[in-house]
C-alpha positions in Angstrom: -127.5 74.4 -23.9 -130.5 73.4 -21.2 -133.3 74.8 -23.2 -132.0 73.2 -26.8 -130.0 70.6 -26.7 -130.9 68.6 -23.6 -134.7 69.2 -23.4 -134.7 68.3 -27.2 -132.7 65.0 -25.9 -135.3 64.5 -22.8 -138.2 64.7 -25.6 -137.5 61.1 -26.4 -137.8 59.8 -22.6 -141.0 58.2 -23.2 -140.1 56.5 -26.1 -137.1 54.7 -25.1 -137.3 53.7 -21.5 -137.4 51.4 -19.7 -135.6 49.2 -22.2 -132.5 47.8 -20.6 -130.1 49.1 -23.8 -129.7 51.7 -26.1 -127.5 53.1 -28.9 -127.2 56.6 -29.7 -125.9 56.0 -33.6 -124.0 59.4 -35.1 -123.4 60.6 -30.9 -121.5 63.8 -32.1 -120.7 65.6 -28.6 -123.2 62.7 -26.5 -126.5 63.9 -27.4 -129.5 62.4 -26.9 -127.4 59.4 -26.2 -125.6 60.9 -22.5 -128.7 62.9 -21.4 -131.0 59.8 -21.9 -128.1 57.8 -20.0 -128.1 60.0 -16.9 -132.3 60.3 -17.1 -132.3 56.6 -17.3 -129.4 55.0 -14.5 -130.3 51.2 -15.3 -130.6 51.4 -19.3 -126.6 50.7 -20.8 -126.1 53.0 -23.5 -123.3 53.4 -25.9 -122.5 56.1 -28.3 -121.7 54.9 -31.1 -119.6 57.4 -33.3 -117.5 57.3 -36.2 -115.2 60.0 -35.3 -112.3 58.7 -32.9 -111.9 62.6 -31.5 -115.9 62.5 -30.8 -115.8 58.9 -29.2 -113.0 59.5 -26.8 -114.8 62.7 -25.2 -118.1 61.1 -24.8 -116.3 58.1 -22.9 -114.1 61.1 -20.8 -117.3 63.5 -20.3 -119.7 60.1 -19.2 -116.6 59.5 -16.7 -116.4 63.0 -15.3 -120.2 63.2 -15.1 -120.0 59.9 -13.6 -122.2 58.4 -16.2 -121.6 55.1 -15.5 -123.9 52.9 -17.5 -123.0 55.0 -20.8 -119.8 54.3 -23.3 -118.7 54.8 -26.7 -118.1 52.9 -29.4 -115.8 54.4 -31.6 -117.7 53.1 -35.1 -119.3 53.8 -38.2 -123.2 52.7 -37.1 -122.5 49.9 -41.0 -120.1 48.6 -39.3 -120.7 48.4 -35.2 -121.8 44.7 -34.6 -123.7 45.5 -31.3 -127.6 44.3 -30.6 -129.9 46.7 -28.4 -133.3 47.1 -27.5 -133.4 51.0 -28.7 -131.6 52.5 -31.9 -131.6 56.2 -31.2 -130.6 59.4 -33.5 -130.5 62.9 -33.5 -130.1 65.1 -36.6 -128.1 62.2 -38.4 -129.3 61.1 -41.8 -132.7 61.3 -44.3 -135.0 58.5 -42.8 -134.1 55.8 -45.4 -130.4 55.7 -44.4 -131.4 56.2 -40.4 -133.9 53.0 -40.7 -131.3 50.9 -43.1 -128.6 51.9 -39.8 -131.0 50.9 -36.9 -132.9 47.8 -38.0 -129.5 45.6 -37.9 -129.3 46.6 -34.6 -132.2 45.9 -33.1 -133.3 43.1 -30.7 -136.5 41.5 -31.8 -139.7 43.8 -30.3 -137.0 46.8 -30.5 -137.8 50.3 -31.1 -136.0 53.1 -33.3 -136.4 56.4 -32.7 -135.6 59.4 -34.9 -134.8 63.3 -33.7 -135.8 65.4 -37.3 -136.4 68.8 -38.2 -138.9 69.1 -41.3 -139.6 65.8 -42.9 -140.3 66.1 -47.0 -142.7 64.3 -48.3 -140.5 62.4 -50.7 -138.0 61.4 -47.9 -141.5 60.3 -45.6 -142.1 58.0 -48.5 -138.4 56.6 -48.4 -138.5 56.7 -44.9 -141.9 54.1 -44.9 -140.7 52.3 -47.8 -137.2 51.2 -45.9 -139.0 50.6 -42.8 -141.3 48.0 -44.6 -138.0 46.4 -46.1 -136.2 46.4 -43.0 -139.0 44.5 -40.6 -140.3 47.7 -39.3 -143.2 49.4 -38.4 -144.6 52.5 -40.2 -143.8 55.3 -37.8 -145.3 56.8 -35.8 -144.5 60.5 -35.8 -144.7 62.2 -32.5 -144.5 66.5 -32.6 -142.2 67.9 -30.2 -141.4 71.4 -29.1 -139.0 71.3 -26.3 -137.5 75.3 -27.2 -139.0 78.4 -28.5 -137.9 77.6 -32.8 -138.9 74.1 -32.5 -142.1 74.1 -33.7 -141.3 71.6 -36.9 -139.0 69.0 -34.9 -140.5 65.5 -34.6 -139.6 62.3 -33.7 -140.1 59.3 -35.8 -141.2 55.9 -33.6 -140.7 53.0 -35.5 -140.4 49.3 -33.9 -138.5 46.3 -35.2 -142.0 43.8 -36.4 -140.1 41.5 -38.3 -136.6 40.0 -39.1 -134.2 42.5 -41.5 -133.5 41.0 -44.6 -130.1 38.8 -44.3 -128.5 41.1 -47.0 -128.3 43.9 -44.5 -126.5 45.8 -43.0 -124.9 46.7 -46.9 -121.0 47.8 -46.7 -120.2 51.0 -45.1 -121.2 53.6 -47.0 -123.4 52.3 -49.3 -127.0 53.1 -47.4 -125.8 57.2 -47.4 -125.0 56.5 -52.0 -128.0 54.4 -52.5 -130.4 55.0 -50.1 -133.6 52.7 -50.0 -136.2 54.5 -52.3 -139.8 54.3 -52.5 -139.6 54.9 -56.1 -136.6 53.0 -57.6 -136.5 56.4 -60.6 -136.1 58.7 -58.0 
């Protein structure tokens, strides 16, 4: 648990603080989104997650830990109507559908920033091709191995530049169907 999950979570310090909020979107059992909470004591962070069973023990494990500035949100990331200066994500969604999530939700000068394993090429190009849709930045892509077995996790920087289109976020569901595509054939 120490030497996977919450080094991989503490990779993306230095990319998220000192911001004064941040959503982990997809939070699963808390991580990065608790880890980054307790590391950072002023930032608020909520987990936002789509699964009512997952959302409930994030806010019961933040209360036992005595987490205080962390919460959950118990929400598909479509659909939460929340505004914060970092968009966080581990092991969530292809790049497209992670950038179409987060730019909605970001305050203007906000940052994004992705936890991925191996990174096609064909999902990079989607993954730049959203981000220029969506007012953000090409990414920067950061190497990270914080466990032996890591060597091919990276995470993917990207800040909010402009405004997001006013047709997004689309309905729930419909960024995961008909992802964002570099190449409309594809």
């Amino acid at each position: 648990m120490r030497d996977v999950h919450l080094a991989d979570s503490l990779a993306g310090l230095d990319f998220v603080g000192p911001a004064g909020s941040l959503a982990d979107l997809g939070s699963g059992a808390g991580l990065p989104g608790l880890v980054l909470a307790a590391a950072l004591p002023g930032m608020q962070v909520v987990c936002v997650e789509a699964s009512r069973r997952k959302a409930d023990w994030i806010e019961r494990t933040a209360s036992r830990c005595g987490i205080a500035n962390a919460s959950a949100e118990w929400s598909r990331a479509e659909e939460w109507d929340g505004v914060v200066d970092v968009v966080v994500a581990r092991a969530l969604a292809a790049l497209p559908v992670l950038c179409e999530y987060a730019a909605p939700l970001l305050a203007e000068g906000g940052r994004a920033v992705f936890w991925k394993g191996e990174v096609s090429r064909a999902e990079e190009a989607d993954g730049r091709y959203a981000a220029s849709v969506l007012g953000l930045s090409a990414p920067e892509v950061v190497p990270v191995t914080p466990y032996p077995g890591s060597e091919r996790r990276s995470l993917w920087v990207f800040d909010r530049v402009a405004a997001v289109p006013e047709r997004f976020p689309r309905r729930a569901g419909i960024a995961l169907k008909r992802p964002l595509r570099a190449v409309a054939s594809q």
